[in-house]
BAVOKOL-270331 format. One record per residue (C-alpha): x, y, z. Coordinates in pm, 1 decimal. Example, Ala and Ser with C-alpha at 12.3 -4.5 7.8 and 13.67 -1.06 7.14 Angstrom:
BEGIN
+----------+----------+----------+
|     east |    north |       up |
+----------+----------+----------+
|   1230.0 |   -450.0 |    780.0 |
|   1367.0 |   -106.0 |    714.0 |
+----------+----------+----------+
***
This chain:
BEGIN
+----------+----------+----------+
|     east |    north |       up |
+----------+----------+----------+
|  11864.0 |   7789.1 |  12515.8 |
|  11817.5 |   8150.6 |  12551.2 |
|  12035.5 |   8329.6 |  12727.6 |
|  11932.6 |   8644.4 |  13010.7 |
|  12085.0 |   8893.7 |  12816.1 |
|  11910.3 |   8814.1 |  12484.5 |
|  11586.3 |   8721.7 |  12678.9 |
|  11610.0 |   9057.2 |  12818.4 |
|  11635.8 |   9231.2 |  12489.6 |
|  11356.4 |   9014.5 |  12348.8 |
|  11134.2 |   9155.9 |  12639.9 |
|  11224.7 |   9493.1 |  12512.1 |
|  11166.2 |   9458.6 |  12214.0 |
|  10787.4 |   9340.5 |  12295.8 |
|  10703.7 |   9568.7 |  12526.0 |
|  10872.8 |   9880.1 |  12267.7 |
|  10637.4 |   9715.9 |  12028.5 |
|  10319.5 |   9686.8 |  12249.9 |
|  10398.7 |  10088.3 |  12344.8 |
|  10422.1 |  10152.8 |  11991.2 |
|  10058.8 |   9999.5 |  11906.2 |
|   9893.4 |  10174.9 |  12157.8 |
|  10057.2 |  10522.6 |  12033.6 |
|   9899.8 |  10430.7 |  11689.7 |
|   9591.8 |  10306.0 |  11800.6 |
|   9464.9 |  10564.4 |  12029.3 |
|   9575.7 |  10881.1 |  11846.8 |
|   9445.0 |  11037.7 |  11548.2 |
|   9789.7 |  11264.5 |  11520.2 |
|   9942.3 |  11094.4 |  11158.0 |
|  10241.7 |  11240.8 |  11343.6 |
|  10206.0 |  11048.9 |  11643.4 |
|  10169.1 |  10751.7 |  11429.5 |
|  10470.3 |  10772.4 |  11245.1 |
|  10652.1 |  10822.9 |  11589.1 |
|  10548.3 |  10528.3 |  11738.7 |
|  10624.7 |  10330.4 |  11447.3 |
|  10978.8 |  10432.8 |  11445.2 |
|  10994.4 |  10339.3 |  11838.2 |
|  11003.6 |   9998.2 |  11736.4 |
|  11221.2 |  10055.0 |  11440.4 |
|  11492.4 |  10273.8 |  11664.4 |
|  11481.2 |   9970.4 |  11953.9 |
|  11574.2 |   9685.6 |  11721.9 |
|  11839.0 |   9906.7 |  11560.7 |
|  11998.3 |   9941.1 |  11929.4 |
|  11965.9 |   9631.8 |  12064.6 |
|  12186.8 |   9521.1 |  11754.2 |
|  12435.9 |   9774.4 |  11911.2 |
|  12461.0 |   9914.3 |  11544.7 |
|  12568.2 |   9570.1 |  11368.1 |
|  12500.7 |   9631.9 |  10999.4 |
|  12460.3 |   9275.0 |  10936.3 |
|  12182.8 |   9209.9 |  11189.4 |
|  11825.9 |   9147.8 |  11034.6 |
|  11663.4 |   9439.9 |  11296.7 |
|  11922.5 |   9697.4 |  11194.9 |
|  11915.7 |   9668.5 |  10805.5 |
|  11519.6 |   9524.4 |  10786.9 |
|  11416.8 |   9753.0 |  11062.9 |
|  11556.1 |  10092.9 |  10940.2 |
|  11474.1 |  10023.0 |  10602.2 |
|  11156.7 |   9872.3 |  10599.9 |
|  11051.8 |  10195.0 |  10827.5 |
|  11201.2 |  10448.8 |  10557.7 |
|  10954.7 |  10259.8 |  10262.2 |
|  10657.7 |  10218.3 |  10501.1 |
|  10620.2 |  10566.6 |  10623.0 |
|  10834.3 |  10818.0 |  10344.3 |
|  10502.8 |  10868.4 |  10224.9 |
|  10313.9 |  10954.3 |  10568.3 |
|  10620.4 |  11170.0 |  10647.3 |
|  10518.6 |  11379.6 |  10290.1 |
|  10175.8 |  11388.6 |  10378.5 |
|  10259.7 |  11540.6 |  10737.8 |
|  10511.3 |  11780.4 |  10622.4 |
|  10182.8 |  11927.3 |  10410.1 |
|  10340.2 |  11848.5 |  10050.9 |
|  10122.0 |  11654.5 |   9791.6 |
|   9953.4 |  11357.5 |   9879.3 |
|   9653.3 |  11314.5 |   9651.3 |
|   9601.8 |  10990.2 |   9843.3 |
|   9572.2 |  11129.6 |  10200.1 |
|   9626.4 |  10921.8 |  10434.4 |
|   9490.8 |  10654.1 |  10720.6 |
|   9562.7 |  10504.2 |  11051.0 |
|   9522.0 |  10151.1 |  10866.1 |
|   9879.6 |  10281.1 |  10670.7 |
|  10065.7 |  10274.4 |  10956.4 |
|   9896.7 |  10013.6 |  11123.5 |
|   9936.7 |   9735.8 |  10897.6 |
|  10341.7 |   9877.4 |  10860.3 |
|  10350.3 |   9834.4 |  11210.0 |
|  10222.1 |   9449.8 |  11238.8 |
|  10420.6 |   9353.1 |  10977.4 |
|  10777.4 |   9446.6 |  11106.9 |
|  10659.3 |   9297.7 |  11447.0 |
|  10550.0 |   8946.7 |  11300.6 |
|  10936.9 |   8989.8 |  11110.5 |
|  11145.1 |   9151.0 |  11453.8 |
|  10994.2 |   8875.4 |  11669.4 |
|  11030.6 |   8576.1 |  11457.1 |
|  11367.1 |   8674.5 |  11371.4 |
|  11465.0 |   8764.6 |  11697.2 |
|  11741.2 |   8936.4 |  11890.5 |
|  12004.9 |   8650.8 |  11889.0 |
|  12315.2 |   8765.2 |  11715.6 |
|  12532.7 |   8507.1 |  11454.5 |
|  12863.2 |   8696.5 |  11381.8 |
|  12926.7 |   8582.8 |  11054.5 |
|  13337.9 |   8712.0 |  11072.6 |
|  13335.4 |   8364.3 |  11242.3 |
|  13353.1 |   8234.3 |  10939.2 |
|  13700.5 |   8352.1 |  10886.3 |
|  13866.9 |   8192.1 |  11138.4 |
|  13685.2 |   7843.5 |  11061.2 |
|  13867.1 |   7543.9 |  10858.2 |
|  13614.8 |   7577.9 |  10591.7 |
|  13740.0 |   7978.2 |  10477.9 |
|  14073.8 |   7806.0 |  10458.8 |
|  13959.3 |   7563.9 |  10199.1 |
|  13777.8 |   7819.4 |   9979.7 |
|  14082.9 |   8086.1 |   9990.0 |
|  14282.5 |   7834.1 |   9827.0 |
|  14432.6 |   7916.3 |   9440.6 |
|  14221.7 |   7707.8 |   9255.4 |
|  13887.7 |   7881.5 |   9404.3 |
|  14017.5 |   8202.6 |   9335.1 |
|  14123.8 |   8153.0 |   8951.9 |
|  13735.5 |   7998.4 |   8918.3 |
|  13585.8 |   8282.4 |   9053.3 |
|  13844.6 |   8534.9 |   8874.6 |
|  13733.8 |   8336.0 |   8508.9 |
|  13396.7 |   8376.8 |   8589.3 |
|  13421.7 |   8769.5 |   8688.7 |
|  13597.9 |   8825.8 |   8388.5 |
|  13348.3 |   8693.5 |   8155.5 |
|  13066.8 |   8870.7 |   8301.9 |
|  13255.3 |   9190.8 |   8272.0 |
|  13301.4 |   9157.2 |   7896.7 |
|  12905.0 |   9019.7 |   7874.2 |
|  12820.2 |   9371.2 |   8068.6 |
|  13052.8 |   9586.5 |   7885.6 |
|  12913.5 |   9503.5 |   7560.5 |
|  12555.7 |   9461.8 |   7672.7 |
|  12594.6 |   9858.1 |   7758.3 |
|  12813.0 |   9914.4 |   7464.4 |
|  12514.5 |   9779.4 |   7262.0 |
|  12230.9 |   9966.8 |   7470.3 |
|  12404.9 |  10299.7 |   7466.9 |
|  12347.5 |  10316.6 |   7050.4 |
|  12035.2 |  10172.0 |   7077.9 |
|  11714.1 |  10428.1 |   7078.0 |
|  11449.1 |  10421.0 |   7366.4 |
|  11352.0 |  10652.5 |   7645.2 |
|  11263.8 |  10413.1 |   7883.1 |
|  11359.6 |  10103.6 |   8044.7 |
|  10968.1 |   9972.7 |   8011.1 |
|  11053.9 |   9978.2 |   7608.4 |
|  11297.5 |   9749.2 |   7680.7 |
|  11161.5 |   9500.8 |   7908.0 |
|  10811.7 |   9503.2 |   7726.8 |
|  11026.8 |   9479.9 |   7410.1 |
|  11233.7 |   9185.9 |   7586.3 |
|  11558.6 |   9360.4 |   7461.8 |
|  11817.1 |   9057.5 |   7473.8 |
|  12118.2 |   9259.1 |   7550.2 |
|  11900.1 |   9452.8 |   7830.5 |
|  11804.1 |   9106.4 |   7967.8 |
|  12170.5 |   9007.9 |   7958.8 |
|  12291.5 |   9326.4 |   8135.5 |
|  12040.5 |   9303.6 |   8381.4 |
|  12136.2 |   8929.3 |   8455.8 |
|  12483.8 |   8972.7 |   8441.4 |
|  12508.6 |   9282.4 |   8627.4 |
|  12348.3 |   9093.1 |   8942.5 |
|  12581.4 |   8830.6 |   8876.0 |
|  12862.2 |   9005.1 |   8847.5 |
|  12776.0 |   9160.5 |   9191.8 |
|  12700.0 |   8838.5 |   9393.7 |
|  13066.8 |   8714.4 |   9253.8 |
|  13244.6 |   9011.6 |   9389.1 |
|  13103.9 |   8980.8 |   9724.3 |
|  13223.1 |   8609.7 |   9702.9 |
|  13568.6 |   8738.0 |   9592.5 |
|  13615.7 |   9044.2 |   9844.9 |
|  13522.4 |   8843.3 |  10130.5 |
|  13741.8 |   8584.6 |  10039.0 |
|  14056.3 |   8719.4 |   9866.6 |
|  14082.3 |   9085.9 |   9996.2 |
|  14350.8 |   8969.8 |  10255.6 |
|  14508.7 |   8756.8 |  10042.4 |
|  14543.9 |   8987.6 |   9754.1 |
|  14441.1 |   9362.6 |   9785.8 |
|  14564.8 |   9444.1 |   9489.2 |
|  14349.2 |   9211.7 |   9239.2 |
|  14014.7 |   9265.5 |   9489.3 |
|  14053.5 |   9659.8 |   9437.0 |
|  14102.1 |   9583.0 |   9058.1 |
|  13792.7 |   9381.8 |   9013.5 |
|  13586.3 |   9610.7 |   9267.2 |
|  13645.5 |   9907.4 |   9076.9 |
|  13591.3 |   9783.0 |   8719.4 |
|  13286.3 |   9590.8 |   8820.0 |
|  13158.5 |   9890.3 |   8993.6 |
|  13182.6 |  10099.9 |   8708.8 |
|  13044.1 |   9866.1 |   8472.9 |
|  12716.9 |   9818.7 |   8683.1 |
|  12709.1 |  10212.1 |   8709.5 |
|  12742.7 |  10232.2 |   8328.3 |
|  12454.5 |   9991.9 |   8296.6 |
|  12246.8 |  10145.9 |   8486.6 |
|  12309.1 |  10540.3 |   8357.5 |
|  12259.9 |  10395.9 |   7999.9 |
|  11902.7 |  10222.6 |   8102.3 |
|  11777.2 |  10434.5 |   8430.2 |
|  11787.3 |  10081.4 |   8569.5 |
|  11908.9 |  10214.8 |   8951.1 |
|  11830.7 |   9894.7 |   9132.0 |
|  12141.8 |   9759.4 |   8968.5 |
|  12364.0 |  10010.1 |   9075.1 |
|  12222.5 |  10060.9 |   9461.9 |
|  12230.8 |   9682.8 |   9468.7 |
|  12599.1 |   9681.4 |   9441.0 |
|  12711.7 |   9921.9 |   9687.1 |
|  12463.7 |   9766.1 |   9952.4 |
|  12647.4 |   9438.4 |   9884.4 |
|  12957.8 |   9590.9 |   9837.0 |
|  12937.8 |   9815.5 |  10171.3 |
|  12818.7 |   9509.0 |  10358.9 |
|  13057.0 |   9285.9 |  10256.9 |
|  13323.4 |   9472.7 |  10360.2 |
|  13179.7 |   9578.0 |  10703.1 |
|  13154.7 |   9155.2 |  10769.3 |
|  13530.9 |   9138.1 |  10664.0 |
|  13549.8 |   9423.7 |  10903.6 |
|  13716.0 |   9667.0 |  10635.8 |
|  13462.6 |   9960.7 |  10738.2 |
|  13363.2 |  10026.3 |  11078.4 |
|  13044.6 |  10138.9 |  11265.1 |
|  13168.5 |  10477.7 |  11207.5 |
|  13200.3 |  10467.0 |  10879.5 |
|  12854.2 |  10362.3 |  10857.9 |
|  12702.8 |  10687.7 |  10989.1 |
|  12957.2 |  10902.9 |  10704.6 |
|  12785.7 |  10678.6 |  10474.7 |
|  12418.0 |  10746.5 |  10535.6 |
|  12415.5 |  11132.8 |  10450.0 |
|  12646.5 |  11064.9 |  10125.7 |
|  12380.1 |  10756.3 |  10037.0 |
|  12098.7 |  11012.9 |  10104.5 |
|  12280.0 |  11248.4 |   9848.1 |
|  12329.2 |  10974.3 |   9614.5 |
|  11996.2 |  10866.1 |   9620.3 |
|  11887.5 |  11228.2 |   9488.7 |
|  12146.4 |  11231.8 |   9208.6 |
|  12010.3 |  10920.7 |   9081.5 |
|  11690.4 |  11029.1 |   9039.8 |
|  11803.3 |  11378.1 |   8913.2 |
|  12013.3 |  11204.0 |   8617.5 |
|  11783.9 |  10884.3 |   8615.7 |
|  11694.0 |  10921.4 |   8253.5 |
|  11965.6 |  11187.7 |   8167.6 |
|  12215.5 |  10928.8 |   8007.7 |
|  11891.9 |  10748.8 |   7818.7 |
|  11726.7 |  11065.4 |   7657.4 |
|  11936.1 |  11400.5 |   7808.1 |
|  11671.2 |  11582.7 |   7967.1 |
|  11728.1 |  11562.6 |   8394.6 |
|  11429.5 |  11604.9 |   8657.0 |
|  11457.1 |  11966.4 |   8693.9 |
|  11143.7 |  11958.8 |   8956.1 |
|  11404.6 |  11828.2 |   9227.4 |
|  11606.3 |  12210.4 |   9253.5 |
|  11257.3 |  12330.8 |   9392.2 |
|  11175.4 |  12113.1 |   9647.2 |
|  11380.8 |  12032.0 |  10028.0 |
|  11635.1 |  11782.8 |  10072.3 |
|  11386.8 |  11611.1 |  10288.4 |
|  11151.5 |  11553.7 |  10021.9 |
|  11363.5 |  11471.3 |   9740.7 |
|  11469.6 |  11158.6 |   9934.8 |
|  11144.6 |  11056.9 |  10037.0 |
|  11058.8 |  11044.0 |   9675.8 |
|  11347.4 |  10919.7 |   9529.2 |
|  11252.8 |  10585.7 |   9627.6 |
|  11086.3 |  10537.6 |   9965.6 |
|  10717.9 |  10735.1 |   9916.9 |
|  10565.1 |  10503.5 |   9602.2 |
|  10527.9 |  10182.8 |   9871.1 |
|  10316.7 |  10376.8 |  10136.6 |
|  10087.2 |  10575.9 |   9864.7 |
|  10033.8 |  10216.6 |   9708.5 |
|   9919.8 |  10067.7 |  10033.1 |
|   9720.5 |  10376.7 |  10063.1 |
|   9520.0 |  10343.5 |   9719.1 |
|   9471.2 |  10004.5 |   9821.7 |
|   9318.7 |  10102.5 |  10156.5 |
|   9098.0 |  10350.3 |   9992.1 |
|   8977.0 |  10062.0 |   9719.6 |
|   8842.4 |   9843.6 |   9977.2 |
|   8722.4 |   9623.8 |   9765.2 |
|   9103.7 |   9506.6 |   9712.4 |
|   9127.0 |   9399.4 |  10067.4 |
|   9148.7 |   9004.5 |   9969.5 |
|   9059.0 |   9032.4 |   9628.5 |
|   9341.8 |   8794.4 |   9527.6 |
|   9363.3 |   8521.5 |   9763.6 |
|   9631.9 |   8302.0 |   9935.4 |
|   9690.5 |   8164.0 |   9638.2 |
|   9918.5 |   8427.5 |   9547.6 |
|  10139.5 |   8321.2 |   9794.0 |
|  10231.4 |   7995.9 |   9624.5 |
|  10252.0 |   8150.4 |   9300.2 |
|  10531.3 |   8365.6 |   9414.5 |
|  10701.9 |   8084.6 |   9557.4 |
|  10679.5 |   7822.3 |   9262.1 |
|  10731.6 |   8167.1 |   8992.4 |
|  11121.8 |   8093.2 |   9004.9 |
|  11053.9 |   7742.0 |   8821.8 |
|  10745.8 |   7891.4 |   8568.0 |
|  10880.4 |   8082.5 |   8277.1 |
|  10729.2 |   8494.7 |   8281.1 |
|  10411.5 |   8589.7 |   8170.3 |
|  10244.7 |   8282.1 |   8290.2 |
|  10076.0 |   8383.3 |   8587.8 |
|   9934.7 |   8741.8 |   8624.7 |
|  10142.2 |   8982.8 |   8815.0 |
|  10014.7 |   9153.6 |   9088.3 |
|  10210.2 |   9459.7 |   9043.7 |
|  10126.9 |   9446.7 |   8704.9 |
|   9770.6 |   9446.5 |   8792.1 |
|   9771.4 |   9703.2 |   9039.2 |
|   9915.8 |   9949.2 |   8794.0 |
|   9678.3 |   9854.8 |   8482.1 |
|   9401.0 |   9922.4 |   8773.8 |
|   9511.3 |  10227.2 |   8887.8 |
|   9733.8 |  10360.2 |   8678.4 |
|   9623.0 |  10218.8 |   8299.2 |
|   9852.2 |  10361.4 |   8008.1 |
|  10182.4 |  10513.6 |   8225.4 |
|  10503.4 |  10389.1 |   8319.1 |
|  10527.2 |  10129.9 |   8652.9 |
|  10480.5 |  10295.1 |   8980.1 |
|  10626.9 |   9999.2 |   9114.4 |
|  10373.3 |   9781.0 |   9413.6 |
|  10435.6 |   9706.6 |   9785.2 |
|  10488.3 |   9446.2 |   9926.3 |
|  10274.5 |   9546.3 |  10256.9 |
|   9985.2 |   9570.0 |   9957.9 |
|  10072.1 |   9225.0 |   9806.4 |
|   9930.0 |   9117.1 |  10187.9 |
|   9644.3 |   9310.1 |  10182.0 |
|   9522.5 |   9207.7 |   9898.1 |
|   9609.7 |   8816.9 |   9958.9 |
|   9357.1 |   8813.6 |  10316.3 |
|   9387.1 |   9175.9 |  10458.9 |
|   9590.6 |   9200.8 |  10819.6 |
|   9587.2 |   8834.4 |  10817.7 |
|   9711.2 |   8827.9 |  10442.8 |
|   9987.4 |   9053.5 |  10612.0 |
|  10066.1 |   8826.1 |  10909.7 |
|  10090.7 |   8553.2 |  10676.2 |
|  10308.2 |   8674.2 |  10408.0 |
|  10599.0 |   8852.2 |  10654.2 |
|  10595.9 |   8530.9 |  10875.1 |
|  10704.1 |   8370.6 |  10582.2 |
|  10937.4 |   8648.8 |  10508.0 |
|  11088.5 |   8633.0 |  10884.1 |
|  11163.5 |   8242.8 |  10890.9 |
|  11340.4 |   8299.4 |  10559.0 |
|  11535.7 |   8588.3 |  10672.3 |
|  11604.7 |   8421.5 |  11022.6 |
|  11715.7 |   8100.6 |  10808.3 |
|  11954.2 |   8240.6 |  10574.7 |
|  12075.0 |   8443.2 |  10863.5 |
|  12151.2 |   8191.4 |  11129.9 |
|  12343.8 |   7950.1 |  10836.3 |
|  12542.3 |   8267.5 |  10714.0 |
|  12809.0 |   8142.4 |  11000.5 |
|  12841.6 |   7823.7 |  10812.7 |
|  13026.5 |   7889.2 |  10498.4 |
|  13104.5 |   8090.1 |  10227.2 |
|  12801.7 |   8030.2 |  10008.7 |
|  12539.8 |   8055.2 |  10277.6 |
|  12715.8 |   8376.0 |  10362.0 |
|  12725.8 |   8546.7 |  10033.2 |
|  12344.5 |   8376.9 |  10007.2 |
|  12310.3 |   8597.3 |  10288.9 |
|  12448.1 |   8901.7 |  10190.7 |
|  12300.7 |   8890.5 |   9893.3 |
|  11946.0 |   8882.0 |  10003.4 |
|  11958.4 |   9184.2 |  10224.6 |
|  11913.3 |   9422.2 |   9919.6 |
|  11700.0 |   9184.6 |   9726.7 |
|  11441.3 |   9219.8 |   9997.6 |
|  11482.3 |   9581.9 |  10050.5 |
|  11368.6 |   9661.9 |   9739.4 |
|  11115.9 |   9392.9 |   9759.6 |
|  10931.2 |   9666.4 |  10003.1 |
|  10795.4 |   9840.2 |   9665.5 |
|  10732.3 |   9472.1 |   9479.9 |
|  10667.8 |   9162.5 |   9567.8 |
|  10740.9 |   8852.3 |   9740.6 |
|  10816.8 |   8703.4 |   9358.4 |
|  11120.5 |   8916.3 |   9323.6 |
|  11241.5 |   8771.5 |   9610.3 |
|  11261.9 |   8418.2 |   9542.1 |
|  11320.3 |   8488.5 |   9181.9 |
|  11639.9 |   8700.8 |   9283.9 |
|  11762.3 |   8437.9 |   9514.7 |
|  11699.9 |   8066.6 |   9332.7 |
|  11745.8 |   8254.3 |   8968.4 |
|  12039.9 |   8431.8 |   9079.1 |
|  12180.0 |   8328.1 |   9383.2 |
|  12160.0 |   7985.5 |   9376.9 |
|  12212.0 |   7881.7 |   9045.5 |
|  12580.5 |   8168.6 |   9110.3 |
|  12663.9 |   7948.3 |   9349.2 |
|  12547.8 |   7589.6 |   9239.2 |
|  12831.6 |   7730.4 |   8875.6 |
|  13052.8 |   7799.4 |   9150.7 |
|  13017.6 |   7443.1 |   9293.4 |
|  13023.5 |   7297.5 |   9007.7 |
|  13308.3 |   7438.8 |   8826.8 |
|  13521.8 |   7353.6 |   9199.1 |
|  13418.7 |   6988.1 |   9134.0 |
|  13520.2 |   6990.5 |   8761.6 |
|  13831.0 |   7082.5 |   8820.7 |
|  13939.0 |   6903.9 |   9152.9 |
|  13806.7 |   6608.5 |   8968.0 |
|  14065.8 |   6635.9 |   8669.8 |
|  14319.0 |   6772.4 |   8886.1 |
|  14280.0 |   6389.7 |   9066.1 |
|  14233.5 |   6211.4 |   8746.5 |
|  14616.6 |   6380.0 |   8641.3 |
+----------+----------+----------+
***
């Protein structure tokens, strides 16, 4: 049943969305455009009343910074040798409605969890030495993984993934472990014992930052604080106010990254950033690349369709097929438009497009929406469907510049099988403990 409040919301939210369609549809103005986009964005962000951990606040605001940070270039009049088209916002727009509205505006407070029978059987000792063994051994495979990486010679991270560098592989791997197991541990020990969750924090914190200064891999390290922030905003360690010191100083990190991206790998910084605005060094640090994708695409239009639905299934069965056996989209999209340089990364708005177009779109964020709503709704249930959960939110934010592939790869590669070790080892052990 729904109830009059959240009925009313969900009315808002439709009617927000129908106001922002027209706004797009019947203006030329780019600017215009990108306003009425972010009319639906900024309603679903309220009606959550700010809640971090509420699909339209986190999808919502970031899906809107990816889909339009590079319309927002091309109206503030710096470089876009793309241009730009209605059809960019347009297609943004219907995909975070098909998402809002089959998510919807019901709220599951996951803190729940804390008070329920079920957090008192997973604070116990023996869950928390498992989970301590297991951070400590990733640690150690990290450590020396970067040890190993910082004498070896490259100056990209591309050298090492077409290279298939084994200790790059196994920092990569265990640096996303390492930060699904921490969530697990804050959210379950940080009352219990400050004093070890600080420890463990910290050290794994700088261990993922290491990793990812020694390889310009930044995904690991953003990764980490988005888990780590949420996380502790669930356990209700940082408030709503605390959120809004944390967006200027994540803006601010976001252009230090990409200053000293490579600085750690060959020494030389990206000196272009000291002439250009604040505003546009964080559009391009990370959110401009999806939108001029989507735009190349729009311009080819021969890509609209070109792959088929197919490519739907192959994303969801590539978690179970070793790499390199079916073609990757973003792969091809750069050797088509971009043969002989470094990845500029996809979209995931263009992975629809070129699957069926609009409908290619409709059909690969409905998909999207019931998994979000899903792990969402269960997130109340327990500790592993939370930390699923939590998990997941930055996996599919930086999905916006890839593909639906990285998603399920991220969450059955990593997530799961973290959490079916977990199981396991809690099952092992209870079982001798018994047998004793």
């Amino acid at each position: 049943m729904i109830n009059k409040k959240d009925l009313f919301r969900y009315c808002l939210l439709l009617i927000t969305i129908a106001v922002s369609f027209l706004m797009v549809l019947i203006s030329e103005n780019p600017t215009i455009h990108v306003l009425g986009f972010w009319l639906s964005v900024g309603a679903g962000v309220l009606i959550t009343k700010l809640d971090l951990t509420h699909p339209l606040f986190w999808f919502s605001s970031s899906f809107g910074l990816y889909s339009t940070g590079y319309s927002l270039i091309y109206i503030l009049g710096y470089p876009a040798n793309s241009g730009y088209s209605k059809e960019n916002t347009l297609l943004a727009l219907v995909a975070l409605s098909v998402v809002v509205l089959v998510v919807g505006v019901k709220k599951y407070d996951s803190y729940n969890f804390f008070e329920s029978r079920n957090y008192n059987l997973m604070s116990r000792n023996g869950n928390k030495q498992i989970t301590e063994f297991i951070l400590i051994v990733l640690l150690l495979v990290l450590l020396i993984s970067v040890a190993i990486l910082f004498r070896t010679p490259f100056n990209h991270k591309n050298e090492m993934l077409a290279g298939r560098n084994i200790f790059f592989v196994l920092g990569a791997y265990s640096a996303r472990f390492l930060t699904l197991y921490i969530s697990f541990y804050l959210l379950l020990f940080i009352d219990k014992d400050r004093r070890k969750t600080k420890f463990f924090m910290i050290f794994s914190g700088f261990a993922v930052i290491l990793f990812s200064l020694f390889t310009g891999e930044r995904d690991a390290m953003f990764r980490f604080l988005i888990v780590i922030i949420v996380s502790l905003f669930t356990a209700k360690k940082i408030s709503k106010r605390m959120l809004m010191i944390l967006v200027p100083i994540g803006m601010f990190a976001l252009i230090v990254g990409r200053y000293f991206k490579y600085y750690f790998v060959s020494g030389i910084t990206n000196t272009s950033i000291k002439s250009q605005s604040f505003i546009y060094n964080f559009l391009t640090s990370d959110f401009h690349a999806a939108g001029e994708n989507l735009q190349i695409l729009i311009n080819n239009t021969w890509t609209e369709s070109y792959h088929g639905f197919s490519l739907i299934l192959i994303d969801l069965i590539s978690p179970f097929i070793p790499g390199g056996y079916f073609e990757n989209v973003g792969t091809w999209f750069n050797d088509t438009f971009y043969p002989g340089s470094y990845s500029r990364a996809f979209t995931l708005l263009g992975e629809g497009y070129v699957i069926g177009g609009t409908l290619g779109i409709i059909a690969l964020f409905i998909i999207l929406g019931v998994g979000i709503k899903i792990l969402y709704k269960n997130s109340t249930k327990n500790i592993y469907w939370l930390v699923l959960y939590i998990y997941s939110i930055p996996t599919i934010i930086t999905s916006f510049r890839s593909t639906l592939g990285t998603i399920t790869i991220a969450i059955i590669r990593i997530a799961l099988l973290s959490i079916a070790i977990h199981y396991i080892a809690r099952v092992l052990i209870r079982g001798r403990i018994k047998s004793n």
